[in-house]
VONUFI-971298 format. One record per residue (C-alpha): residue in three letters; z, x, y. Coordinates in nm, 4 decimals. Example, Ala and Ser with C-alpha at 12.3 -4.5 7.8 and 13.67 -1.06 7.14 Angstrom:
residues 2
marpa lumlum ala; Z 0.7800; X 1.2300; Y -0.4500
marpa lumlum ser; Z 0.7140; X 1.3670; Y -0.1060
This chain:
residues 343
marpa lumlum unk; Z 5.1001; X -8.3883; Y 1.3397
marpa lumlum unk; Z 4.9334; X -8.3509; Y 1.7137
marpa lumlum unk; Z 4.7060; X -8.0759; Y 1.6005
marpa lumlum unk; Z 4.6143; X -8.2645; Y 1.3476
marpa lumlum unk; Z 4.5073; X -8.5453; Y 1.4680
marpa lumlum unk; Z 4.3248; X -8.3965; Y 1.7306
marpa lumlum unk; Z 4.1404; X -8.1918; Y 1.4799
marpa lumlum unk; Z 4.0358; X -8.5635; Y 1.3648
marpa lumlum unk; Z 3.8982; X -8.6387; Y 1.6476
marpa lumlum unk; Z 3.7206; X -8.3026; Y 1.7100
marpa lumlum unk; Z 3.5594; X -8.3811; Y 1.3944
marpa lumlum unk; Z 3.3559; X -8.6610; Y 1.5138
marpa lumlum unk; Z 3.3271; X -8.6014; Y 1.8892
marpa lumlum unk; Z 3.2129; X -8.3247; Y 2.0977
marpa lumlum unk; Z 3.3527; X -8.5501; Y 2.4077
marpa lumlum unk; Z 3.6504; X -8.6039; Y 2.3345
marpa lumlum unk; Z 3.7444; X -8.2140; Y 2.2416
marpa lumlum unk; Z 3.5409; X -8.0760; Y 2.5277
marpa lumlum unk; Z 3.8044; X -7.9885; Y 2.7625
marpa lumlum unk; Z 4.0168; X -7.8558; Y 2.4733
marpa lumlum unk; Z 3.8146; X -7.5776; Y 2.4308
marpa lumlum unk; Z 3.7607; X -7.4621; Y 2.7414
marpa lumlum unk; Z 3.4831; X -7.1752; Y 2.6560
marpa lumlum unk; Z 3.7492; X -6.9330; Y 2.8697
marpa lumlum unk; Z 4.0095; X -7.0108; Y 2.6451
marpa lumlum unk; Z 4.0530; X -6.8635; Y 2.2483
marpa lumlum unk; Z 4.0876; X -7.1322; Y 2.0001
marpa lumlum unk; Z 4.4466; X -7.1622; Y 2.0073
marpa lumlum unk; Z 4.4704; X -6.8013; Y 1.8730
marpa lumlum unk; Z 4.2587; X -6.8733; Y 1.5141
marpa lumlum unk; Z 3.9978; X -6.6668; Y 1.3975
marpa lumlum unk; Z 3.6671; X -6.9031; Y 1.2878
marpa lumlum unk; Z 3.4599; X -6.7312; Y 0.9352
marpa lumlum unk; Z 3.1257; X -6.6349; Y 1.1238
marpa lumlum unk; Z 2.8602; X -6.8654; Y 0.9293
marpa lumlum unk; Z 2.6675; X -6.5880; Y 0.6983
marpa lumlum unk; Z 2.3295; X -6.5741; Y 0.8414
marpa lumlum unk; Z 2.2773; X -6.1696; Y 0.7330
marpa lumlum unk; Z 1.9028; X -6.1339; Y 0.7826
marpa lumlum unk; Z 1.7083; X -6.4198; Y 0.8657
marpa lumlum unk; Z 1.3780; X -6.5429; Y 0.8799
marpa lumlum unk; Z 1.2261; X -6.8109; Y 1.1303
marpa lumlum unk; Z 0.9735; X -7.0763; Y 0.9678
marpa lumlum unk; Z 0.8082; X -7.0289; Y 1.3425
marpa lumlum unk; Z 0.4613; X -7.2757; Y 1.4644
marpa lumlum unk; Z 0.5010; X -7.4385; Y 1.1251
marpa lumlum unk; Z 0.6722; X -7.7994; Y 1.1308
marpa lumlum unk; Z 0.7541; X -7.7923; Y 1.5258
marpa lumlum unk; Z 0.4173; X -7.8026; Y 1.6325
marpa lumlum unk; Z 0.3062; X -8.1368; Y 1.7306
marpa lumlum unk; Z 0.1520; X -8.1318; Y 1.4091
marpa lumlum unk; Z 0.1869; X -7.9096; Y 1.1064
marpa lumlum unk; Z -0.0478; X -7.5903; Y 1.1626
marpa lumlum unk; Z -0.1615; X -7.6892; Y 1.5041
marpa lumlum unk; Z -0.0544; X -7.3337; Y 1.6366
marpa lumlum unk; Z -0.2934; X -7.1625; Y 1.4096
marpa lumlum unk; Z -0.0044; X -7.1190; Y 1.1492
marpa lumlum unk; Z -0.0279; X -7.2911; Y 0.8006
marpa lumlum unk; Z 0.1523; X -7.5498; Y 0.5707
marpa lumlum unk; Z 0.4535; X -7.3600; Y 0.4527
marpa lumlum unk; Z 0.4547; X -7.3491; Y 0.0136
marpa lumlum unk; Z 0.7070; X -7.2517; Y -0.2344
marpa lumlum unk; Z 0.5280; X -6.8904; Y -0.2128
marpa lumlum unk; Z 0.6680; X -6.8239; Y 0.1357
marpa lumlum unk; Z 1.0497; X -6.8434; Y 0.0800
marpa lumlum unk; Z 0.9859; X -6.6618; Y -0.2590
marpa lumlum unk; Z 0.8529; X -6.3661; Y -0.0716
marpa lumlum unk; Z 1.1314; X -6.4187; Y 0.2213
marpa lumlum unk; Z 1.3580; X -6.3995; Y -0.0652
marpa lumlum unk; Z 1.2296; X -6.1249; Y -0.2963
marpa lumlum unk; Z 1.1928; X -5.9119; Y 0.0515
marpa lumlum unk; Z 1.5560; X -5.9028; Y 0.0868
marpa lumlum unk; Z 1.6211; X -6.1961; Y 0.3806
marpa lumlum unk; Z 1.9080; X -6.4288; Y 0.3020
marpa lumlum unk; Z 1.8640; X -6.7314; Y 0.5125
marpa lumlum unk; Z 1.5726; X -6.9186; Y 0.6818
marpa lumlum unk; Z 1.5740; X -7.1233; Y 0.9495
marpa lumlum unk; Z 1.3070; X -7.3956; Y 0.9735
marpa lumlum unk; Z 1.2213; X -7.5449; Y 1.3310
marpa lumlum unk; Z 1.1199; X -7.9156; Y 1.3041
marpa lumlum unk; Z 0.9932; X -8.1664; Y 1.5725
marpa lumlum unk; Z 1.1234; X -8.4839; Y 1.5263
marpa lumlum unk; Z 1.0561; X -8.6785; Y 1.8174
marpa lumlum unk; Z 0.6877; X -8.7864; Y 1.7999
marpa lumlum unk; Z 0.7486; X -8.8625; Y 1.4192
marpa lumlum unk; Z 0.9871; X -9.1404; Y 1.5263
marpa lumlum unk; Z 0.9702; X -9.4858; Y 1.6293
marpa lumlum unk; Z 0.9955; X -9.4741; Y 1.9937
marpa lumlum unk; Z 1.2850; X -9.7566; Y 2.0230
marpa lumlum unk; Z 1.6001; X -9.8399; Y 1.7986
marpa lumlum unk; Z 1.6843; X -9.7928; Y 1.5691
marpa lumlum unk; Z 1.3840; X -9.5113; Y 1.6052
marpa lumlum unk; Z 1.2743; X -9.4709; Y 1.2143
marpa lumlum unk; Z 1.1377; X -9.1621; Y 1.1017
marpa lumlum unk; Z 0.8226; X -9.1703; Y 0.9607
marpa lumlum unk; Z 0.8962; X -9.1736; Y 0.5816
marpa lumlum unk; Z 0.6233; X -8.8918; Y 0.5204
marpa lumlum unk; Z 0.7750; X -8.6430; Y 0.7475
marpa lumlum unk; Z 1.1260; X -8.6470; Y 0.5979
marpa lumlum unk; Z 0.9605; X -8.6158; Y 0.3024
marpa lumlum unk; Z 0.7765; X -8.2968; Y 0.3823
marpa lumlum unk; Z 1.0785; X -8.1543; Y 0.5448
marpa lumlum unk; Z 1.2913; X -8.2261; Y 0.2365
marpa lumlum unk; Z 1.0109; X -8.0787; Y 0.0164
marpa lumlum unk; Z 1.0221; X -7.7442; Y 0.2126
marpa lumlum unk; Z 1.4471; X -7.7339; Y 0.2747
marpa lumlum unk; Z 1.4116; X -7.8006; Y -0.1484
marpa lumlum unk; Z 1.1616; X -7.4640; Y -0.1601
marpa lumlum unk; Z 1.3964; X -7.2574; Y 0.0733
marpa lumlum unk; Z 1.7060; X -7.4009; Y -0.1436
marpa lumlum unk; Z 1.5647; X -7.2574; Y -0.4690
marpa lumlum unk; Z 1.4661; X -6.9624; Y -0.3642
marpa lumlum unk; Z 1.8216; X -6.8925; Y -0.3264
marpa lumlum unk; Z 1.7904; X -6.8727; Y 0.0459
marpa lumlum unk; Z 2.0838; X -7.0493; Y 0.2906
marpa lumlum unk; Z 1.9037; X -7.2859; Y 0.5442
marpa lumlum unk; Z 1.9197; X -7.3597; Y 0.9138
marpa lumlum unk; Z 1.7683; X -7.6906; Y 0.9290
marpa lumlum unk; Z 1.7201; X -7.7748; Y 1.3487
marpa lumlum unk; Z 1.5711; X -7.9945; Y 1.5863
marpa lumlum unk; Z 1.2905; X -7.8142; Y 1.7833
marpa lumlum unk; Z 1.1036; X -7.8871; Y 2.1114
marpa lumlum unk; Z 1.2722; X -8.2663; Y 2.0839
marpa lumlum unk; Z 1.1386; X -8.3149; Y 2.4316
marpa lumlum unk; Z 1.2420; X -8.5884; Y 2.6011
marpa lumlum unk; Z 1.5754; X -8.4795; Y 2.5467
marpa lumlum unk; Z 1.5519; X -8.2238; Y 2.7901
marpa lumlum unk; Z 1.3698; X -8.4300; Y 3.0834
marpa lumlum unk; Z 1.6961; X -8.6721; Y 3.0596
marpa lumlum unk; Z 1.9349; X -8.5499; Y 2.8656
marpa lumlum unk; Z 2.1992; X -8.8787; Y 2.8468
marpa lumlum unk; Z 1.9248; X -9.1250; Y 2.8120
marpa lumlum unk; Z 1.7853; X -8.9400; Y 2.4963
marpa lumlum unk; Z 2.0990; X -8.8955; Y 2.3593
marpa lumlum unk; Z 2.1234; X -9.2345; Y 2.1563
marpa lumlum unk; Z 1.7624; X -9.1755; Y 2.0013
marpa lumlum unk; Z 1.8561; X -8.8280; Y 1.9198
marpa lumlum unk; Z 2.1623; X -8.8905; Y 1.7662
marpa lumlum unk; Z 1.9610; X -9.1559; Y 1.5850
marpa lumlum unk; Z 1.7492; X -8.9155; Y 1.4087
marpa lumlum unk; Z 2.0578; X -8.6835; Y 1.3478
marpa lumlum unk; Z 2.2012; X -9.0172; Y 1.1616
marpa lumlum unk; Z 1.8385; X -9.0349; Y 0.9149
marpa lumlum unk; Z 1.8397; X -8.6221; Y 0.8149
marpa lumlum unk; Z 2.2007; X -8.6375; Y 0.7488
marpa lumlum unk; Z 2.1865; X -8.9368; Y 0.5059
marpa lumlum unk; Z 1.8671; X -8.7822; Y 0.3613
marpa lumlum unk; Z 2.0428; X -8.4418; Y 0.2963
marpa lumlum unk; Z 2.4078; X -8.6386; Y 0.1728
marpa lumlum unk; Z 2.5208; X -8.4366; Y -0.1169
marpa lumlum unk; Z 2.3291; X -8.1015; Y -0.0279
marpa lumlum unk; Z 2.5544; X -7.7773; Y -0.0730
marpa lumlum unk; Z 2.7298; X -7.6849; Y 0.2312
marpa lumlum unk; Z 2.7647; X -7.3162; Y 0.1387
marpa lumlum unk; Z 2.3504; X -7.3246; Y 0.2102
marpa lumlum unk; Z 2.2528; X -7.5911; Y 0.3884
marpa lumlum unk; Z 2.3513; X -7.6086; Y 0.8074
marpa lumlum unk; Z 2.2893; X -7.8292; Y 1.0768
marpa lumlum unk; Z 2.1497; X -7.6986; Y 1.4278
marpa lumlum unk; Z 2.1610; X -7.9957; Y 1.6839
marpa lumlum unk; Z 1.8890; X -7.8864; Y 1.8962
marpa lumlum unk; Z 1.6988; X -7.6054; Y 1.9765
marpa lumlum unk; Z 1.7241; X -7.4309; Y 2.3653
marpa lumlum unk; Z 1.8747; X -7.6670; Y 2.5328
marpa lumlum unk; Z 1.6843; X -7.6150; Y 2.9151
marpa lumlum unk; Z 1.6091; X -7.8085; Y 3.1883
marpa lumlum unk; Z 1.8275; X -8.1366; Y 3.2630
marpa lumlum unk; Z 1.9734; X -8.0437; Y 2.9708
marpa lumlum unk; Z 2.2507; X -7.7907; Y 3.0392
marpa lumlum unk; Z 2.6538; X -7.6773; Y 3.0088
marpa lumlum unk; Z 2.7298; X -7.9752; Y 3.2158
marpa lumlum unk; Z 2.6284; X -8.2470; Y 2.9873
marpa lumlum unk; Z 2.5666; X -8.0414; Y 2.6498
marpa lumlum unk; Z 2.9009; X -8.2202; Y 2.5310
marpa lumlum unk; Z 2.8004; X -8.5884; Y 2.6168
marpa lumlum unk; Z 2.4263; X -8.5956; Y 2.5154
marpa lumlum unk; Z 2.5121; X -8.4281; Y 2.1372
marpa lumlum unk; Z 2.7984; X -8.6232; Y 2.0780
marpa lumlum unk; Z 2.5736; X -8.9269; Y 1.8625
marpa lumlum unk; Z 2.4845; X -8.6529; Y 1.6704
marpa lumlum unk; Z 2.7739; X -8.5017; Y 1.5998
marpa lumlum unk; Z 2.9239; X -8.8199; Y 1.5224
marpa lumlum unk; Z 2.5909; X -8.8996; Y 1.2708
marpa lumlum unk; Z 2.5893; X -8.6330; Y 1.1046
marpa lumlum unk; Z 3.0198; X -8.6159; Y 1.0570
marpa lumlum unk; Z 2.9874; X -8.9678; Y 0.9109
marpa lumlum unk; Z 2.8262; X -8.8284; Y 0.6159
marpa lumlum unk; Z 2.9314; X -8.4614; Y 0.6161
marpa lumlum unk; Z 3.2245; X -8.4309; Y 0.7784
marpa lumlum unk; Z 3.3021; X -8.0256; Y 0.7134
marpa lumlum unk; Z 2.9158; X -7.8975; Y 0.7061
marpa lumlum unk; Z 2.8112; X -7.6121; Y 0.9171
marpa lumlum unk; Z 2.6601; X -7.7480; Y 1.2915
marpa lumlum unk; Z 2.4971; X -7.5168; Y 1.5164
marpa lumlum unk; Z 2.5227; X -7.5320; Y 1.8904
marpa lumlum unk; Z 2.3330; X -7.3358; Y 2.1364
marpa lumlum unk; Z 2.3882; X -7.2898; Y 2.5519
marpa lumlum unk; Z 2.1627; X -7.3887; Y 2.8206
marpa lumlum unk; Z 1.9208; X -7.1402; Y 2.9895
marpa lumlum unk; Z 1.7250; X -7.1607; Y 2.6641
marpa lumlum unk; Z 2.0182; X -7.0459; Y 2.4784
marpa lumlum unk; Z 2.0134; X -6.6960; Y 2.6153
marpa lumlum unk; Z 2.3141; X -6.4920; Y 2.5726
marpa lumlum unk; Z 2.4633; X -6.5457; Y 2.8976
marpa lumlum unk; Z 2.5077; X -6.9179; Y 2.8385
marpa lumlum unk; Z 2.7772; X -6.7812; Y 2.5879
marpa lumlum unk; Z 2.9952; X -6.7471; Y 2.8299
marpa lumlum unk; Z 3.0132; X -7.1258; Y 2.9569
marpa lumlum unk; Z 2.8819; X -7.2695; Y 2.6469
marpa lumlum unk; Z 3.1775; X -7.5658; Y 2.5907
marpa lumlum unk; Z 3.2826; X -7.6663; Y 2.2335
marpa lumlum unk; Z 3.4732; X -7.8846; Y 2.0609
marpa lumlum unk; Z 3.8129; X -7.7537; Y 1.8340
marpa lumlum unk; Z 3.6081; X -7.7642; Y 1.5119
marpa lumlum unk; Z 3.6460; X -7.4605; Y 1.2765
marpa lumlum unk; Z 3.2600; X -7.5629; Y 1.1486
marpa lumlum unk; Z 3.0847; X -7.5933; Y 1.4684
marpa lumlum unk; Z 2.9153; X -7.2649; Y 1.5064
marpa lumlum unk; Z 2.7495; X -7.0703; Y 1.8579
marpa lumlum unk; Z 2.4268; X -6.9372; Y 1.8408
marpa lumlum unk; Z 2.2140; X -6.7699; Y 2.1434
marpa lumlum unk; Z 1.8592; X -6.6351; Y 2.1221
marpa lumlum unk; Z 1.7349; X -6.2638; Y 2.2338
marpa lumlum unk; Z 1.4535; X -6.2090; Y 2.3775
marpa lumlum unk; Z 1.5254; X -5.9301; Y 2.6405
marpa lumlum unk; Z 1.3511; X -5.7397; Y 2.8138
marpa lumlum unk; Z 1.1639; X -6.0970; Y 2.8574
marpa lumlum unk; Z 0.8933; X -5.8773; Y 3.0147
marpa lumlum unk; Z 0.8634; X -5.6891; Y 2.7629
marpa lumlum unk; Z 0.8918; X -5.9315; Y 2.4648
marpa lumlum unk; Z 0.6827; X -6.1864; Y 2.6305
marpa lumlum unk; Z 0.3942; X -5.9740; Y 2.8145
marpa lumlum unk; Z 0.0469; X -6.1715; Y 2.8054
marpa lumlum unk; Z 0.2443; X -6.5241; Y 2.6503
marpa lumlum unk; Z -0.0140; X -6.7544; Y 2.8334
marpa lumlum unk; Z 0.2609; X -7.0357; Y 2.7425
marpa lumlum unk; Z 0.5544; X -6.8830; Y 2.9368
marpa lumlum unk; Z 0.3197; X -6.9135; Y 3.2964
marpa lumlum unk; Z 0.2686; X -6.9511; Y 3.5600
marpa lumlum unk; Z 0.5040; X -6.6115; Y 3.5786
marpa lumlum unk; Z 0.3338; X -6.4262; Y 3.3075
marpa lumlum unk; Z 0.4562; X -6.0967; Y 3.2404
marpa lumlum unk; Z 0.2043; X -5.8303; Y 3.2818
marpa lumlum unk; Z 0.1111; X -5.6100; Y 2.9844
marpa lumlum unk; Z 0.1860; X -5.2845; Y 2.9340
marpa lumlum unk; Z 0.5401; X -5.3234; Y 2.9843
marpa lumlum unk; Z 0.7258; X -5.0454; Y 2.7430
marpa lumlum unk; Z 1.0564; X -5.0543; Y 2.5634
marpa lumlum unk; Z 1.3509; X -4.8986; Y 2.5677
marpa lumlum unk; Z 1.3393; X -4.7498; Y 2.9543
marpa lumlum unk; Z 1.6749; X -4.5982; Y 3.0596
marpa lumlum unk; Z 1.7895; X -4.9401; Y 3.2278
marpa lumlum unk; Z 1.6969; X -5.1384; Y 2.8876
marpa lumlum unk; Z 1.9490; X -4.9085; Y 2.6582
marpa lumlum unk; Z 2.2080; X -5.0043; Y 2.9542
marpa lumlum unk; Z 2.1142; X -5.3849; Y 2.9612
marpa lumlum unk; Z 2.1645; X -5.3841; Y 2.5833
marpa lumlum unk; Z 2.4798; X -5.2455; Y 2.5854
marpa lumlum unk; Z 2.6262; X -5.4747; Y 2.8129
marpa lumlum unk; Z 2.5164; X -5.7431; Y 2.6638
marpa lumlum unk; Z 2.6250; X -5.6212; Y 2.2855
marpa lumlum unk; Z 3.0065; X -5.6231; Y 2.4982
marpa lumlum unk; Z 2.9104; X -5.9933; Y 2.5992
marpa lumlum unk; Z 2.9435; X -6.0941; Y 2.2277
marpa lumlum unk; Z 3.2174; X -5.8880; Y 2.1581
marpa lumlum unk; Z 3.4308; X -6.0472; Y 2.4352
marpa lumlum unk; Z 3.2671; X -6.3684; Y 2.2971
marpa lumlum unk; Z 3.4624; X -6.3081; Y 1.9951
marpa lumlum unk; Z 3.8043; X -6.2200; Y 2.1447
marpa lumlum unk; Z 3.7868; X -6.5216; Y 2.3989
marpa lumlum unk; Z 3.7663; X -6.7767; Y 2.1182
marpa lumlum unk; Z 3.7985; X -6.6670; Y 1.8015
marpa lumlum unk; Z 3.4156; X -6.7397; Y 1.7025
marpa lumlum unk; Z 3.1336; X -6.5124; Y 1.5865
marpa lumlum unk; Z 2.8162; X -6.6425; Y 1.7264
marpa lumlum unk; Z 2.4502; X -6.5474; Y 1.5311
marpa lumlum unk; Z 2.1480; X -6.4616; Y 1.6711
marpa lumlum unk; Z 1.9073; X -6.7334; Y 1.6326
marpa lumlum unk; Z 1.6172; X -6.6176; Y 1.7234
marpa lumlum unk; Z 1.4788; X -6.2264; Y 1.8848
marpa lumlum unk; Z 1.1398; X -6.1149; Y 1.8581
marpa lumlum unk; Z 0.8571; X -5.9360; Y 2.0446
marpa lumlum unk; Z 0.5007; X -6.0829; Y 2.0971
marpa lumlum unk; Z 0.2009; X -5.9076; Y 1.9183
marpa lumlum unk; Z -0.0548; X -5.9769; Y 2.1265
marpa lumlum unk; Z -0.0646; X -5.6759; Y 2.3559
marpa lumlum unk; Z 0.2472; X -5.5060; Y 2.1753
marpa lumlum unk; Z 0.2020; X -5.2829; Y 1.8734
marpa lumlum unk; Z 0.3416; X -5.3274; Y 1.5199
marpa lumlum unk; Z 0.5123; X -4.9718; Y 1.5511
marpa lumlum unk; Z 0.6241; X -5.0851; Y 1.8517
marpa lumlum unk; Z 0.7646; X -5.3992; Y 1.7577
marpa lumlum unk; Z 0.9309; X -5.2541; Y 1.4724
marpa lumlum unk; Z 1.0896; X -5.0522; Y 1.7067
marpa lumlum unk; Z 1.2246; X -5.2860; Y 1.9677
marpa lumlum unk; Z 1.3932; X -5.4483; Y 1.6244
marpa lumlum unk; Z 1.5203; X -5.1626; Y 1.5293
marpa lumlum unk; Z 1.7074; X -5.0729; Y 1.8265
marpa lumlum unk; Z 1.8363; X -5.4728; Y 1.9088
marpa lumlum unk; Z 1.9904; X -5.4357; Y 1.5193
marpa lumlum unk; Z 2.1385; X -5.1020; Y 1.5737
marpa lumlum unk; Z 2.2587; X -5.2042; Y 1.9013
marpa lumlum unk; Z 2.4215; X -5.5506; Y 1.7741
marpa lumlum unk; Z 2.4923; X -5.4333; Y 1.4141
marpa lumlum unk; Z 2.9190; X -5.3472; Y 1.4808
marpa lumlum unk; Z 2.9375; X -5.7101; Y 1.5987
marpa lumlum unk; Z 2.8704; X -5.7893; Y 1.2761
marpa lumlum unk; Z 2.6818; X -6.0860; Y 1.3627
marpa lumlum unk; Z 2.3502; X -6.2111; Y 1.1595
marpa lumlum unk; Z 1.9839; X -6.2075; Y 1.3115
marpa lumlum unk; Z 1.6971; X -6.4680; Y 1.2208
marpa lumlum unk; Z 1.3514; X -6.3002; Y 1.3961
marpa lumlum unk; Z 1.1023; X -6.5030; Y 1.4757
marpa lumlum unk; Z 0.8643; X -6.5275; Y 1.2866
marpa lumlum unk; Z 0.7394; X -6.5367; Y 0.9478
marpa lumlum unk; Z 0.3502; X -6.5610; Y 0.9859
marpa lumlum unk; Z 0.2252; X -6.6681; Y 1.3057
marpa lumlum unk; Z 0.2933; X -6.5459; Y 1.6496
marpa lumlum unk; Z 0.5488; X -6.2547; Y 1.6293
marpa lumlum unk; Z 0.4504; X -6.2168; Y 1.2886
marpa lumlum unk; Z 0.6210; X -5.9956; Y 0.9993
marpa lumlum unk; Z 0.3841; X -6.1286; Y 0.7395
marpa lumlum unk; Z -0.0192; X -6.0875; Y 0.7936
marpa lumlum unk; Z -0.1615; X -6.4161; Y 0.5938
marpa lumlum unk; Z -0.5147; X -6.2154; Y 0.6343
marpa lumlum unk; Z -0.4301; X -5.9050; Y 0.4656
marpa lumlum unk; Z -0.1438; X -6.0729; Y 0.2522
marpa lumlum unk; Z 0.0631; X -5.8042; Y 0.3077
marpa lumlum unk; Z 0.3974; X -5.7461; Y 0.4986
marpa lumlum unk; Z 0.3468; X -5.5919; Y 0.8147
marpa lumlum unk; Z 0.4022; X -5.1989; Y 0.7923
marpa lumlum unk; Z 0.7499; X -5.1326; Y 0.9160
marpa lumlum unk; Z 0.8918; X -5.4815; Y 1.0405
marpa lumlum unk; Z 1.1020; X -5.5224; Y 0.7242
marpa lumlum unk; Z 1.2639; X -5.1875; Y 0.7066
marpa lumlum unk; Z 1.3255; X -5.2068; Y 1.1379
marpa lumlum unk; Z 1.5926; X -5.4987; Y 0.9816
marpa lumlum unk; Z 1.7368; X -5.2494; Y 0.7637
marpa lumlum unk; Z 1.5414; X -5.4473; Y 0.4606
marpa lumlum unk; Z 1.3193; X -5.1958; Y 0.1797
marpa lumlum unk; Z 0.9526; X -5.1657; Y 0.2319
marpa lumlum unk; Z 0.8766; X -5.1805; Y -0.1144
marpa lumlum unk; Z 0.7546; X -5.5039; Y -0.2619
C-alpha cells in the first residue's frame, strides 16, 4: 500500500520522489524496459532555430521522415524552441501557428511509422535561472501535452528539455522540471518522459543525474567525445575552439571509449534503467565523410552490447547524413549505423 502510493506521487512530482531515488541507489531492485529508440535520427537546425531554417537548414516535409523511414531509422527526434513563440507572462500562450507546425511535422514522423522524441530545445532562459523559469516552462509543457492528448504512447515521448547547462544543473534539475512533469502527467499520466543531466547532458552527469521512482521516466546523455575532435573549427562552441586537424581514434580515444561504454553499464546495474543516446555526431566542416562514418562506426561498435539506442545528429544540416544538394545520402553514414546503403 506504501509503495503504492508513493508511486502516486512519483507520478506527478519529480520533488517529491527526488531523494527516493538517490542516482547511487538501484530502483528498489526492478529492472525499467529501456524506451526503444534503435537507430535514430535528429530533426537538427530545423524548428529550434530562432526561426525555422535560420541555420541554413530547410522546412522539414512529409518527404524527410519517408526517407528516414525507408532508410531503415526507427525513431526521430525533433528539437523545438518554444520560448520566443510564447507569451512572455502567464499564462504564456503559444503562438497558435507554431503548435500547429509542430503538430503537422510530429503527424509526418507518426505516419511514416517512425516513434518520436518530441523535446524542448535551447529554451533559454531556463538555463540563466533555472527556478524562476520553471513556472513558464512547465506552462508550455501544460499546452503540448493537451495538444498531443490521445497520441499513442508506444510512439510518441516527451523530453523535458534539452542539455540542461549553466544555472541549470543536478542540484535543482528536480525542482525547476517538476511543473512539467506535473503538466504533462495531468493529461498522460504513463507516457514516456525524457530526462537528461547537467554538463550538457554528457555522460558523466549519469552518474549524479537524480530521478524520481517512475518506471516511464527515461535517462538520456549526449556523445560527443573526443569534443576536440567532433567539434574542431565549430565557430559556435568559442572562444575555446578546437583546432582542426584533430584525428580519431588515437590510442587514448579507444581507452576513453571504453571507460565510458563501463559508465553505462554500471548505469544500468546501479538503477535498473537503460539510458539512450540522444544525440553523437562529428562536425563536417573540416572532418571528412569517410571519416565521420568512421568515428560512428566505432562509437556503435563500442556501445552496441549495452544495448542502448543512438539518435545522430543530424539529418540535413550541420553534421549531415543527407546532402539536400546532391539529394543523395551521404556515402557511408548509413551503413557506419549498421543501416543498408541501398536506397
Amino acid at each position: 500500500m506504501i509503495r503504492s502510493l508513493t508511486m502516486g506521487l512519483c507520478a506527478l512530482s519529480f520533488a517529491a520522489c527526488g531523494a527516493m531515488a538517490h542516482p547511487n541507489e538501484g530502483g528498489h531492485g526492478s529492472t525499467v524496459a529501456a524506451l526503444p529508440v534503435g537507430t535514430c535520427m535528429n530533426m537538427g537546425n530545423m524548428l529550434e532555430p530562432a526561426q525555422e531554417g535560420s541555420w541554413g537548414g530547410a522546412p522539414i516535409v512529409a518527404a524527410d521522415f519517408a526517407r528516414i523511414g525507408a532508410a531503415g531509422f526507427d525513431t526521430v527526434r525533433i528539437p523545438v524552441r518554444w520560448h520566443n513563440k510564447t507569451s512572455q507572462e502567464a499564462p504564456w500562450t503559444v503562438d497558435e501557428a507554431w503548435m500547429d507546425r509542430v503538430q503537422t511535422v510530429v503527424d509526418q514522423a507518426l505516419a511514416a511509422d517512425l516513434n518520436v522524441i518530441l523535446n524542448s530545445h535551447h529554451f533559454d532562459p531556463i538555463h540563466e535561472d533555472p527556478l524562476a523559469v520553471a513556472q513558464w516552462h512547465g506552462a508550455v509543457w501544460k499546452q503540448i501535452a493537451e495538444r498531443f492528448a490521445g497520441y499513442p504512447e508506444d510512439t510518441l515521448w516527451f523530453e523535458l528539455e534539452n542539455e540542461p547547462h549553466g544555472q541549470f544543473d543536478h542540484s535543482n534539475l528536480l525542482a525547476t522540471l517538476t511543473p512539467a512533469l506535473e503538466a504533462v502527467r495531468a493529461t498522460h499520466p504513463t507516457r514516456a518522459v525524457i530526462v537528461g543531466g547537467e554538463n550538457w547532458s554528457g555522460i558523466d552527469s549519469l552518474a549524479t543525474l537524480p530521478l524520481p521512482d517512475d518506471p516511464n521516466v527515461h535517462p538520456t546523455f549526449h556523445y560527443y567525445d573526443p569534443f576536440v575532435f567532433t567539434h574542431q573549427g565549430a565557430g559556435w562552441v568559442g572562444p575555446d575552439i578546437p583546432p582542426p586537424g584533430r584525428t580519431f581514434p588515437t590510442k587514448e580515444d579507444r581507452a576513453q571509449l571504453a571507460e565510458d561504454v563501463e559508465k553505462v553499464r554500471a548505469y544500468v546495474a546501479r538503477t535498473g534503467k537503460t539510458p539512450f543516446m540522444g544525440e553523437t555526431g562529428a562536425y563536417d566542416r573540416h572532418i571528412s565523410t569517410a571519416d565521420r562514418a568512421a568515428y560512428h562506426r566505432t562509437v556503435r561498435e563500442a556501445f552496441a552490447p549495452t544495448g542502448i539506442g543512438m539518435c545522430v545528429w543530424a539529418y540535413a544540416n550541420t553534421f549531415p547524413f543527407w546532402d539536400r544538394d546532391s539529394g543523395e545520402w551521404l556515402p557511408g553514414m548509413r551503413a557506419s549505423l549498421g543501416l543498408a546503403e541501398e536506397d
